[in-house]
C-alpha positions in Angstrom: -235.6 92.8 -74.8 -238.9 91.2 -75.9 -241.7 93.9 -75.5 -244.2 93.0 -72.8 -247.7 92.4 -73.9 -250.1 95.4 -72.8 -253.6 95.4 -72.6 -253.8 98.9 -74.4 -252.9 98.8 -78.1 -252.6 100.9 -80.8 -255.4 101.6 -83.5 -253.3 99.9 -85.7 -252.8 96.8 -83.7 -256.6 97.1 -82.8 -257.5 96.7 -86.9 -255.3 93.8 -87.3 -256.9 91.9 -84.9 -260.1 92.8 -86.9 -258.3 92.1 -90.1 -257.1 88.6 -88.9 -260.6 87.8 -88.0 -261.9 88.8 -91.7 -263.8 91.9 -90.4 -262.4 95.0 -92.2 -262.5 98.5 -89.4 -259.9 101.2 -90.5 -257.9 102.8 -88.0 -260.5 106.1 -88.6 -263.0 103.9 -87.5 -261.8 102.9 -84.6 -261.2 106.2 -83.8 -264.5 107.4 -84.4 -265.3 104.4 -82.0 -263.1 106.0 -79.1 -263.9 109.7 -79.0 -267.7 108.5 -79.8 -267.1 106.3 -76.0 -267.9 102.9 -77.8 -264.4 101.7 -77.1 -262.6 102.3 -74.2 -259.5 104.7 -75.1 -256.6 106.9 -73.8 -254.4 109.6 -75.3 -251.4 109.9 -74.4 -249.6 113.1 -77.0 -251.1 112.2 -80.3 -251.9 108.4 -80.5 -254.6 107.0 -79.3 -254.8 103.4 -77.3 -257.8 101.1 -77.1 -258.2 98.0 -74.2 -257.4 94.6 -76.2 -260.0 92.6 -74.6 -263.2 94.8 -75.8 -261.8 94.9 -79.3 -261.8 91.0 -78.8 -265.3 90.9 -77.3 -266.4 92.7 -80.7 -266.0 90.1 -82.4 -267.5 87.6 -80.1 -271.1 86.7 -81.6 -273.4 87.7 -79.3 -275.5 85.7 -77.1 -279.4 85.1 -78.7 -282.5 85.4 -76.6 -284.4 83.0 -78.8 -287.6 82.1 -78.1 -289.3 78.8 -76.9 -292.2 77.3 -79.4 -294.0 77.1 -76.2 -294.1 81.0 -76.2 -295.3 81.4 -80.0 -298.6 82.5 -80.3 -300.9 79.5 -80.9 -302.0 79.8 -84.3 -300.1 82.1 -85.4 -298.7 80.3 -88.8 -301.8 78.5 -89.4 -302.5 80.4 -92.3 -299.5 79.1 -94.2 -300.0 75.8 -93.9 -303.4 75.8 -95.7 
């Protein structure tokens, strides 16, 4: 019987999605990352289980407030351009 997919997963599981998205995190790490509350976890016995879709969002880039030339300070780089 196929397994059915959960959305907890190992630490293990949680590095390879790192690892498959070229961003090295050992399983210590991610760890660290759970008993620390930066990643969602649970521990049931011994093993601990993280929430798939946070360890996703991680490696989302993030959104950049950028700001509008209007909101530059006038003259702010004109001593460069002389």
């Amino acid at each position: 019987m196929p397994r059915v997919a959960s959305d907890w997963i190992s630490l293990s599981e949680a590095a390879k999605i790192f690892a498959e998205a070229n961003v090295p995190i050992s399983r210590s790490t991610l760890a660290r990352w759970a008993h620390t509350g930066k990643l969602q976890s649970i521990q049931p016995g011994r093993s601990i289980y993280v929430r798939r879709g946070p360890v996703r969002a991680m490696l989302r880039p993030r959104k950049r407030r950028g700001l509008k030339a209007s909101d530059v300070q006038p003259g702010l780089f004109e001593d460069l351009e002389s």
